[in-house]
GUKOLBA-312766 format. One record per residue (C-alpha): residue number from 1; residue in three letters; x, y negated, z. Coordinates in steps of 0.001 Angstrom, whole numbers, plus 524288, in hexadecimal, padded with zeros to 5 digits. Layout:
# GUKOLBA-312766
<seq=NUM | type=ALA | xx=X | yy=Y | zz=Z>
...
END
This chain:
# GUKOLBA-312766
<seq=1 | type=UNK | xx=57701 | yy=DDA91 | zz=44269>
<seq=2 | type=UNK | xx=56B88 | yy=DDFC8 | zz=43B9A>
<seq=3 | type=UNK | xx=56693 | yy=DEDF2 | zz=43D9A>
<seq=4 | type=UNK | xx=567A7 | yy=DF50A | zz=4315C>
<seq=5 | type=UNK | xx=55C7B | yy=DFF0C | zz=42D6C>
<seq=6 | type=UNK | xx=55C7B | yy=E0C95 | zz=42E46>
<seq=7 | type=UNK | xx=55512 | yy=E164D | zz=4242F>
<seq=8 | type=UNK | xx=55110 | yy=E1DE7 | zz=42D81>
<seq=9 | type=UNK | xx=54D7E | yy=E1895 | zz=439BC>
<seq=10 | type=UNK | xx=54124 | yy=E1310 | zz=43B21>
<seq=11 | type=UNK | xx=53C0D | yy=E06D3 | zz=44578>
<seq=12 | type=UNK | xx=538D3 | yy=E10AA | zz=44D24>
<seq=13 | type=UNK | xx=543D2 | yy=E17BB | zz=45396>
<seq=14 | type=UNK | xx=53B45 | yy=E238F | zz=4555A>
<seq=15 | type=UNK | xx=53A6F | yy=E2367 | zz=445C4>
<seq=16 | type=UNK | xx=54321 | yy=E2898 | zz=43BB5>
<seq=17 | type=UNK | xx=54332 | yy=E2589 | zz=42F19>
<seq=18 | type=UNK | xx=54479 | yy=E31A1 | zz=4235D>
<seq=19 | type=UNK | xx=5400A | yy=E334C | zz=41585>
<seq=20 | type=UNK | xx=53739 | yy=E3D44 | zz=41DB8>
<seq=21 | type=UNK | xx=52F4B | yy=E34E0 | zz=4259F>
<seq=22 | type=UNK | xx=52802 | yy=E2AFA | zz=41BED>
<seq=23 | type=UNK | xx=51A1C | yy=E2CDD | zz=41B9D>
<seq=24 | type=UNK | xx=51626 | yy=E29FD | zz=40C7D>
<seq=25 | type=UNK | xx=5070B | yy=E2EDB | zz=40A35>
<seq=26 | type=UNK | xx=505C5 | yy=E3208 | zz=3FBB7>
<seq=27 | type=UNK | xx=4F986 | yy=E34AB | zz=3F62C>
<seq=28 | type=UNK | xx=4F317 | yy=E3A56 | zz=3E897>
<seq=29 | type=UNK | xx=4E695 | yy=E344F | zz=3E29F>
<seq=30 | type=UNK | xx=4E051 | yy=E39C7 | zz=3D8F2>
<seq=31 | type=UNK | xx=4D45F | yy=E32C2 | zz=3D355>
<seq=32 | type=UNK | xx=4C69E | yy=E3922 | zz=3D3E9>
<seq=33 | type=UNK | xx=4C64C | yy=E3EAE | zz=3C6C2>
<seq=34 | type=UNK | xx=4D3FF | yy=E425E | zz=3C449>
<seq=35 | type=UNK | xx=4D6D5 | yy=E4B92 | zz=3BC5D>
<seq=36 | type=UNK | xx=4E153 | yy=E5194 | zz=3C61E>
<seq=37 | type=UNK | xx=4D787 | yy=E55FB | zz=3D03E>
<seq=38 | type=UNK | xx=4CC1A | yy=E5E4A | zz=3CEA0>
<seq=39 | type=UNK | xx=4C22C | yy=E5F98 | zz=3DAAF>
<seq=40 | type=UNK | xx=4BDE2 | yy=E6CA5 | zz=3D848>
<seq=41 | type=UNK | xx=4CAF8 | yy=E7200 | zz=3DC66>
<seq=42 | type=UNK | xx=4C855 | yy=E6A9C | zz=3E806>
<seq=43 | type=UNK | xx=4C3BA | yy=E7845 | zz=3F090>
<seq=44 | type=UNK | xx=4CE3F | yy=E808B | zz=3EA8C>
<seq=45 | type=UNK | xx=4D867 | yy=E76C4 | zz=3EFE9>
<seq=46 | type=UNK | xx=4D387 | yy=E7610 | zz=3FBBF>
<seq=47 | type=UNK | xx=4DCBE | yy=E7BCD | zz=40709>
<seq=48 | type=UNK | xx=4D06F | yy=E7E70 | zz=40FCF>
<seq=49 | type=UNK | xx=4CA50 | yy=E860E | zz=40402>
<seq=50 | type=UNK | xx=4D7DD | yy=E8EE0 | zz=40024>
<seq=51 | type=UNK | xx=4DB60 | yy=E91F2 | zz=40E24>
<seq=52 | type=UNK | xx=4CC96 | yy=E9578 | zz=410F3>
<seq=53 | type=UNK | xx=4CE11 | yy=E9F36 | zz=404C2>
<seq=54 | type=UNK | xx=4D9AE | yy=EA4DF | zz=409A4>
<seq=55 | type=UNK | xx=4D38B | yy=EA77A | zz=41640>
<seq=56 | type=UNK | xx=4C89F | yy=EAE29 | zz=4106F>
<seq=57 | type=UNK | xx=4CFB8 | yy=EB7AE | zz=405EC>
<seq=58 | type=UNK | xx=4DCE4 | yy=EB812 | zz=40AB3>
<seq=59 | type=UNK | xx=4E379 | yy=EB27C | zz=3FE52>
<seq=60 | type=UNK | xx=4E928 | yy=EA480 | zz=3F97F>
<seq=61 | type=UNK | xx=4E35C | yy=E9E39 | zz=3EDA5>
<seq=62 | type=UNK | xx=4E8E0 | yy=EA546 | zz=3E0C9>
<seq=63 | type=UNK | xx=4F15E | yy=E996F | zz=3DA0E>
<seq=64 | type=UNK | xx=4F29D | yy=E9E75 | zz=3CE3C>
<seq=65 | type=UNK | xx=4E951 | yy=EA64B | zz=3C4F8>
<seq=66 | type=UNK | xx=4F309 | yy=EAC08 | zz=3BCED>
<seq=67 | type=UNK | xx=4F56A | yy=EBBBE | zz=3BF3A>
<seq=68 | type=UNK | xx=50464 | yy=EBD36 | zz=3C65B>
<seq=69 | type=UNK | xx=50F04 | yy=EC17B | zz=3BA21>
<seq=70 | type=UNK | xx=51854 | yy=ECB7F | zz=3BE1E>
<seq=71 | type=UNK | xx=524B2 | yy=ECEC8 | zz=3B6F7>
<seq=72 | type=UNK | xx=52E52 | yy=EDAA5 | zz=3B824>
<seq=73 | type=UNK | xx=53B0F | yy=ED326 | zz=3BBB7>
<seq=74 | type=UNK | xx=54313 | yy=EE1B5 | zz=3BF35>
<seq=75 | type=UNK | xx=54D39 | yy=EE070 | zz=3B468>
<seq=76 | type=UNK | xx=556D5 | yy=EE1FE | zz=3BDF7>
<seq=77 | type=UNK | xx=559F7 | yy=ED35B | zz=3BD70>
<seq=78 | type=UNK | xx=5593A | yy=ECDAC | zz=3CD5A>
<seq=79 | type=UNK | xx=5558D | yy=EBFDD | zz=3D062>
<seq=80 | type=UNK | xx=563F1 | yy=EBDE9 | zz=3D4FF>
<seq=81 | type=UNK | xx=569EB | yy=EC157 | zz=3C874>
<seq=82 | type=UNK | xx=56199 | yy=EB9A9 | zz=3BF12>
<seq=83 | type=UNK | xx=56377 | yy=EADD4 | zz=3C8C2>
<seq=84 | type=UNK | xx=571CE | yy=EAFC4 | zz=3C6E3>
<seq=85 | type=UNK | xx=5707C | yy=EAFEF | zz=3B7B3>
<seq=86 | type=UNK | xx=56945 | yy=EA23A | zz=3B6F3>
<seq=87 | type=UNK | xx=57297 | yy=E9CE5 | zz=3BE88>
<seq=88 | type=UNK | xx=57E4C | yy=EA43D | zz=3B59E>
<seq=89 | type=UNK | xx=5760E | yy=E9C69 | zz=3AA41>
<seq=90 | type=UNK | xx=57494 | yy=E9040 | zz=3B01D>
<seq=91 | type=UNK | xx=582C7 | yy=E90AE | zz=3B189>
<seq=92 | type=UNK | xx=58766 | yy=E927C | zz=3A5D0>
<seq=93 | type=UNK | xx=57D1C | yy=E88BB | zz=39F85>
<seq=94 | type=UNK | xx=58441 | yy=E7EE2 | zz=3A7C0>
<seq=95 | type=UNK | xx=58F00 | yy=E80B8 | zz=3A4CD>
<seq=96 | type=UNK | xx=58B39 | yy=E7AF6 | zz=397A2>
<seq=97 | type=UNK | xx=58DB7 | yy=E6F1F | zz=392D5>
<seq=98 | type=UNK | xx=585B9 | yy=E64F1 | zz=39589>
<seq=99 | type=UNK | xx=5809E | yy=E61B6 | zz=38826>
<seq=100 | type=UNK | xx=57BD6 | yy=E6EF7 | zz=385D0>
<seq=101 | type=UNK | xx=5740C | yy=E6F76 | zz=391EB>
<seq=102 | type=UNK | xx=56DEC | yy=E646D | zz=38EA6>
<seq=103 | type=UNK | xx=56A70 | yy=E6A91 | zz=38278>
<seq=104 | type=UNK | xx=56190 | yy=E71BB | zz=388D4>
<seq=105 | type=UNK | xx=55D33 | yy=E6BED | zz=39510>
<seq=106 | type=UNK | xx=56554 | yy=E715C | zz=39E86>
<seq=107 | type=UNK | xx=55D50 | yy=E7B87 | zz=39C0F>
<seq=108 | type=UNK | xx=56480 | yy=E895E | zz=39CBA>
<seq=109 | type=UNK | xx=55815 | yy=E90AB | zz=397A0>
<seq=110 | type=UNK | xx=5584C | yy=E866B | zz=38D24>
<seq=111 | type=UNK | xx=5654A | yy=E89D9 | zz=38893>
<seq=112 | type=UNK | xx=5628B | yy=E9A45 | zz=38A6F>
<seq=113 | type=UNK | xx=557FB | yy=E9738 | zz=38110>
<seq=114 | type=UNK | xx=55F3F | yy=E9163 | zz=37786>
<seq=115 | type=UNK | xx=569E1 | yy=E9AC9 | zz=376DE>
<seq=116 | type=UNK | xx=56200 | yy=EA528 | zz=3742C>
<seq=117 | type=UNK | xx=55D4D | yy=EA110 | zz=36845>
<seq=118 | type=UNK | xx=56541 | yy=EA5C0 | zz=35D96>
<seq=119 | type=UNK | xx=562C3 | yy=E9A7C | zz=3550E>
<seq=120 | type=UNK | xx=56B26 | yy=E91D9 | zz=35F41>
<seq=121 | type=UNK | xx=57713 | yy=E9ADF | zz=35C7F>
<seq=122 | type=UNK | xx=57EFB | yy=E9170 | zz=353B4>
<seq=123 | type=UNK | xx=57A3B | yy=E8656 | zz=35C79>
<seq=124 | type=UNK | xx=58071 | yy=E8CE4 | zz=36765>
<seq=125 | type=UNK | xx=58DAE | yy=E9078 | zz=35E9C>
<seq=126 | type=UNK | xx=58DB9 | yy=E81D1 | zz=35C88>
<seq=127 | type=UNK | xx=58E49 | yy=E7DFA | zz=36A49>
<seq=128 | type=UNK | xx=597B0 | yy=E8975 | zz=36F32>
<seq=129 | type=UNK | xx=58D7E | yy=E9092 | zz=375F1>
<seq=130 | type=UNK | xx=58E89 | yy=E9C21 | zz=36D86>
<seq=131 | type=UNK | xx=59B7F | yy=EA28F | zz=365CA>
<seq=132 | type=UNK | xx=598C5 | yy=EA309 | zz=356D1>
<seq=133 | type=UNK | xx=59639 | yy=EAFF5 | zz=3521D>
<seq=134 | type=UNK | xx=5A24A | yy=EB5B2 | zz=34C11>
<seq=135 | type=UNK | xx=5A139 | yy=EB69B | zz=33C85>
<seq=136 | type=UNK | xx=5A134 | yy=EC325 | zz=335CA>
<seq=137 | type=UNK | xx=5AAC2 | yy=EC402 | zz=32C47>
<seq=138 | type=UNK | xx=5A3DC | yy=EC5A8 | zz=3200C>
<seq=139 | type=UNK | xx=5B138 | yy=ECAFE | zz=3173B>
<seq=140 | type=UNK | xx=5B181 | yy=ED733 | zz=30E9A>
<seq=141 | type=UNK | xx=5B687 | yy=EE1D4 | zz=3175C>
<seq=142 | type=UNK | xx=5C485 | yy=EE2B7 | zz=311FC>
<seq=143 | type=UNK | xx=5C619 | yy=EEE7B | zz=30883>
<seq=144 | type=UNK | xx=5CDAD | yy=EF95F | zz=30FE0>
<seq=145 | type=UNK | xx=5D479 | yy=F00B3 | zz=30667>
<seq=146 | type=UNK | xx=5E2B2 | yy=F00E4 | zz=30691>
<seq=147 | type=UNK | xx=5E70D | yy=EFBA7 | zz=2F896>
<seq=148 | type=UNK | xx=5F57B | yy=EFA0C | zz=2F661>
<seq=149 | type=UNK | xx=5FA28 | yy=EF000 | zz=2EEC7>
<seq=150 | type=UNK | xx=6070C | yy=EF368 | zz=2EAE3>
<seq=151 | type=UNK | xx=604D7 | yy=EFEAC | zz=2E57E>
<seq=152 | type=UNK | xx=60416 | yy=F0183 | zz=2D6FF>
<seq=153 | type=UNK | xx=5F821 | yy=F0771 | zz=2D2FA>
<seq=154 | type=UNK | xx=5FC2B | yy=F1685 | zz=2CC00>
END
C-alpha cells in the first residue's frame, strides 16, 4: 500500500506545512541611472536621519506642504444620517434594472448626474423614470353667459 501525501506535513514530523511558512526572498533592482530613484533623497529617507530630527525638535517630518483645508460641516446633518441616505440611494439604484445600471457604470453618482440635467427629461419620460408632464389645455375658456335657445327674441 503506498503512503499517500499530505499538504501539510512536512519530512520532518516537527514541521508543518502552511501557506504561512514558505520563505520566498523577493527583491527590487533598479539600474544605476534609473529614472525611479534619485540619490539626493538618499539622507531625507534615511530612518537614522528622521528619527535623529525628531529627537532634536520634537516633531515628525511634515508630509505634505499643502496648508490643512477646513470646512464648516454644522448644517445639522450627522455622519449617521448621511450614511443612512447613501445607503437609501444605493438601494433604490439597485433596484434598477440591469440595463440601466449599466448605462452608467454602476455608478449611482453617474446616474444623480444625469438626472439632474434638465435636458435628459424626455430621455427619462422615455424610459419610465419620470411621469410626463400633464398638458395644459389650450381651449377658449367656454363663454359663461346663460343664452336660451328657445326663446323668441321680443
Amino acid at each position: 500500500m503506498s503512503q499517500k501525501y499530505s499538504p501539510l506535513l512536512h519530512p520532518s514530523p516537527s514541521h508543518f506545512q502552511s501557506i504561512h511558512n514558505h520563505h520566498h526572498s523577493y527583491s527590487l533592482i533598479f539600474p544605476p541611472n534609473s529614472p525611479y530613484t534619485k540619490q539626493s533623497f538618499a539622507a531625507e529617507c534615511d530612518i537614522n536621519t528622521i528619527m535623529s530630527r525628531y529627537m532634536a525638535t520634537g516633531e515628525m517630518p511634515v508630509l505634505d506642504d499643502r496648508a490643512p483645508q477646513y470646512l464648516d460641516v454644522s448644517s445639522g446633518f450627522d455622519f449617521a444620517a448621511m450614511q443612512a441616505q447613501i445607503i437609501e440611494a444605493q438601494s433604490l439604484f439597485d433596484d434598477l434594472p440591469s440595463t440601466l445600471r449599466t448605462r452608467f457604470s454602476n455608478d449611482p453618482a453617474a446616474f444623480l448626474a444625469y438626472c439632474q440635467d434638465d435636458a435628459n427629461r424626455p430621455e427619462m419620460e422615455m424610459l419610465g423614470l419620470l411621469r410626463k408632464k400633464p398638458v395644459p389645455d389650450t381651449l377658449p375658456p367656454a363663454d359663461t353667459r346663460s343664452v336660451k335657445p328657445d326663446e323668441p327674441s321680443k
